[in-house]
N, C-alpha and C positions, 0 to 999 in steps of 0.2 A: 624249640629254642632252649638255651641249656642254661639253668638257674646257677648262680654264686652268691656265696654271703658277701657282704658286704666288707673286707677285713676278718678281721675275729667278732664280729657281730652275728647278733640275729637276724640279721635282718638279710633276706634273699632277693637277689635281682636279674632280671635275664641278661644275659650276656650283650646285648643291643636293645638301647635306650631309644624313646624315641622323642627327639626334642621339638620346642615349640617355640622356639625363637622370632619366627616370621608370622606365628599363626596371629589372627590381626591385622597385620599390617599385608604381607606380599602372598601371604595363603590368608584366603576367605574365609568363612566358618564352613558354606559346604564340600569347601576342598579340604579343610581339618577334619572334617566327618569323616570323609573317603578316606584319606590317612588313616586314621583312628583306626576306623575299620578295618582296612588293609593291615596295617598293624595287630591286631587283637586276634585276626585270624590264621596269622603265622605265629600265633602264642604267644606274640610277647604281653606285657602287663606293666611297661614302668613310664612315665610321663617326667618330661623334666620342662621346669619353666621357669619364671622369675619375677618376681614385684616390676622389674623395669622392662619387662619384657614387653614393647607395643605400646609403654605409658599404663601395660594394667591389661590390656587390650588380648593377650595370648590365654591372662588365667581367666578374664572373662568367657572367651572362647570354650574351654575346657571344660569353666563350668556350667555353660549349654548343654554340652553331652553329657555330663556326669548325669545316672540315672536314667536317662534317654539313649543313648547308645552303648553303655558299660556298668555297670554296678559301681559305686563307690570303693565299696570295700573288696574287689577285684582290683582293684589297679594300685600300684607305686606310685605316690604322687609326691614329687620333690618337685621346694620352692625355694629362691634366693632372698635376700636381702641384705641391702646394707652396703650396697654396690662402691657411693662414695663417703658413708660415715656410719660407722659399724658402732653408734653410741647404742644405750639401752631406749631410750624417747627413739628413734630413728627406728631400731630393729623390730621393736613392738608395736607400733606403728603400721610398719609396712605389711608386719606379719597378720597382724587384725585386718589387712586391709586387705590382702592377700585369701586369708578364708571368707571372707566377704564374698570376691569374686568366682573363689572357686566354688561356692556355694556347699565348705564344707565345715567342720569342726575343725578336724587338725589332717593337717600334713605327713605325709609317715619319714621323709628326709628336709630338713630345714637347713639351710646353707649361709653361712654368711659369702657376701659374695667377692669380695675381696680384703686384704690387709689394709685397715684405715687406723688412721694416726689421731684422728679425731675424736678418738675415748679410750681410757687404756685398755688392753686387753682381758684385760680382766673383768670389767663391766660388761668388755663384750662377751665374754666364756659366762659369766654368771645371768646375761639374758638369755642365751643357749639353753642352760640349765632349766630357767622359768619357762621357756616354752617347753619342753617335756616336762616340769611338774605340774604343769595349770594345763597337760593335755592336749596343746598347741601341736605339737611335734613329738612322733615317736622315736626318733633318731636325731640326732644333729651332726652338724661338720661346719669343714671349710671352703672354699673354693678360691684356687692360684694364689696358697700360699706358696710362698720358695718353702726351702730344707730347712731350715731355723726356724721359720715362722711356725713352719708343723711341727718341729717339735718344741719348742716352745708353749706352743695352744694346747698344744693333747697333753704334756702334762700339765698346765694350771685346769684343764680339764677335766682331767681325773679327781684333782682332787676340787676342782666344784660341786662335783658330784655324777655330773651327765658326761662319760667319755665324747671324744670326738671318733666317728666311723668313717667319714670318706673325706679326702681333697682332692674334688674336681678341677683338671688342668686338661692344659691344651696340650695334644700328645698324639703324635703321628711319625708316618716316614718322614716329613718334612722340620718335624719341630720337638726336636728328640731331649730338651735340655731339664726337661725331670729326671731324666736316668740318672745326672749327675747328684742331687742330691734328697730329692722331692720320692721318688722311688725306694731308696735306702731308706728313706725316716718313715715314710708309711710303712714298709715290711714290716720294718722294727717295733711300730710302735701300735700294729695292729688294725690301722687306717685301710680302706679300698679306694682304689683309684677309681673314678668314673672319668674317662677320657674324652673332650670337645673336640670339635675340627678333627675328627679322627683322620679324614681326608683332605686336609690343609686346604681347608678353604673350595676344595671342590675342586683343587688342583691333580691329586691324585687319581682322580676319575681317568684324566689324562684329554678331559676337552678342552682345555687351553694351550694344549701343544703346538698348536699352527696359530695360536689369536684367542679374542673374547668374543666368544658365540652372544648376538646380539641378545640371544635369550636366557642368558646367562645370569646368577649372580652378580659375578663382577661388572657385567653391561649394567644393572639396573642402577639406578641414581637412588634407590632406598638404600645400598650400600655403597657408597661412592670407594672407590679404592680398592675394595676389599679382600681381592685375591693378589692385588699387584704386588704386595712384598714376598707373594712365593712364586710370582712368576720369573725367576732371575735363570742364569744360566745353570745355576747348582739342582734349583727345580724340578726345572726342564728335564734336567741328565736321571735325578730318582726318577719322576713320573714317567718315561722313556724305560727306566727297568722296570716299573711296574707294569707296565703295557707289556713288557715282551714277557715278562713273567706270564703274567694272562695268558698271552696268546697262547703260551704252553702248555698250558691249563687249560686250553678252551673255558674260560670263563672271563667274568669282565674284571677291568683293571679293579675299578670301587670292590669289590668282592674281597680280591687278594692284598688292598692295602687297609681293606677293615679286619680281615680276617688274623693279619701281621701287627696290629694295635691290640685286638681283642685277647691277644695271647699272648700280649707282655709280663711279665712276673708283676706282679700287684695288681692289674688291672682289674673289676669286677665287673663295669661295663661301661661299651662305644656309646656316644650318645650322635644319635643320626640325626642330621638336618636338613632332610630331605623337601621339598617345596612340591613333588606331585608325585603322584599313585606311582607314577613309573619309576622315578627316581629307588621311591621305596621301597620295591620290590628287587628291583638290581642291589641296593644294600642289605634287604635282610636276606637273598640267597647266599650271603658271607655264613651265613648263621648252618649253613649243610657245610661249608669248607674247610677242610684241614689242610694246609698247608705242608707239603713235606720239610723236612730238618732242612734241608742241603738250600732250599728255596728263600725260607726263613735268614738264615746266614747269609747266602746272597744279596738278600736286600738289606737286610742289616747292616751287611760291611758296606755296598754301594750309599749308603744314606747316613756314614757318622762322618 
């Protein structure tokens, strides 16, 4: 698996994340093991989670295996906070709460996890700050800012003192609307994309084509909804070129529409949400794929 900085940081990451959204709730701890594992021995090394992820329930998980199945200091451990109020009481808070669970000191990516209005930005940049100077956090960012917001944050950022390095967004064939201005202002400004729903919800796969497989995501009632606003006819018609794409390829659709995320201008890395061993190993064979130009472009044009 192939390392990138993060932006213009130090900070290195494999190219496919591997996230921990469900871990808790719809993956078990021994099915997170098996993951992990699966994970660790295709090389990769980067963990993405969140204070709200499970109620707390995903970084507990995680910090079961730290030291028992990974070394600490082997792995990329990136954590969110601040989901609906991004004050300094709220972020420090969660973030304490957050090394608690994961049973570590600091985190090496700290996120705020969304634009809240609930403290001004600048308390929120200058908590950022304090978790890397009190060693909380070796990096900081953002996650699903728009264009303004990112640039706005990374410069009162800079001069807080602790740059911002990644804004984590949702970014796939199906949900391309960072390119407009989210993509430009990370270039610019030095920021890595780490991309969510690389595969819109697991619509890309292209098992929703005919319906919702009862053992599906979308089927299960922990996500009620949840793939239904990319299953529309415009969907349908991308996930359709990404299957015949495949087929071309002789490999699987998920392969060729992480491999078309993975290799967007900005991005540093896909973060997979994968719920079983099999799933996992079908997305990190994306990680052997290069995609040709002509292929690239094709799906490009069929999906703006």
């Amino acid at each position: 698996m192939r390392r990138r900085r993060m932006g213009t940081s130090g900070l290195a990451v494999p190219d496919l994340s591997l996230g921990t959204w469900m871990w808790g709730s719809a993956v078990t701890p021994q099915d997170a093991r098996d993951l992990l594992t699966t994970y660790l021995d295709a090389g990769g090394n980067a963990l993405d989670t969140a204070a709200g992820y499970g109620r707390g329930a995903s970084e507990t998980t995680i910090g079961g295996l730290l030291g028992d199945v990974v070394a600490r200091d082997e792995l990329v451990l990136t954590t969110k906070a601040g989901q609906h109020d991004a004050s300094r009481r709220t972020l420090a808070r969660e973030l304490d709460g957050s090394l608690r669970r994961l049973g570590t000191d600091h985190v090496d990516l700290f996120l705020v996890q969304a634009w809240s209005d609930a403290a001004p930005v600048e308390e929120t940049l200058a908590t950022l700050d304090w978790a890397v100077t009190t060693g909380r956090a070796r990096y900081v960012g953002v996650s699903n800012y728009s264009g303004w917001q990112t640039g706005y944050a990374a410069s009162l950022a800079a001069r807080a003192g602790s740059p911002l390095v990644c804004n984590q967004v949702e970014y796939s064939l199906l949900n391309r609307l960072v390119e407009d201005e989210v993509v430009p202002a990370a270039q610019h400004l030095g920021l890595g994309l780490a991309a969510w729903s690389p595969l819109g919800g697991g619509v890309l796969s292209g098992k929703y084509r005919h319906g919702i497989p009862a053992d599906s995501r979308a089927a299960s009632r922990l996500f009620p909804g949840f793939a239904a606003r990319s299953l529309d006819a415009g969907a349908r018609r991308i996930a359709d070129a990404v299957v015949t794409a495949a087929e071309g390829l002789g490999v699987s659709a998920t392969e060729v529409a992480l491999a078309w995320v993975r290799d967007r201008p900005g991005v540093s890395t896909a973060v997979l949400g994968a719920r079983t061993v099999a799933q996992l190993r079908t997305c990190l064979a994306a990680a052997r794929l290069e995609l040709p130009d002509e292929l690239v472009q094709a799906l490009t044009d069929v999906s703006y």
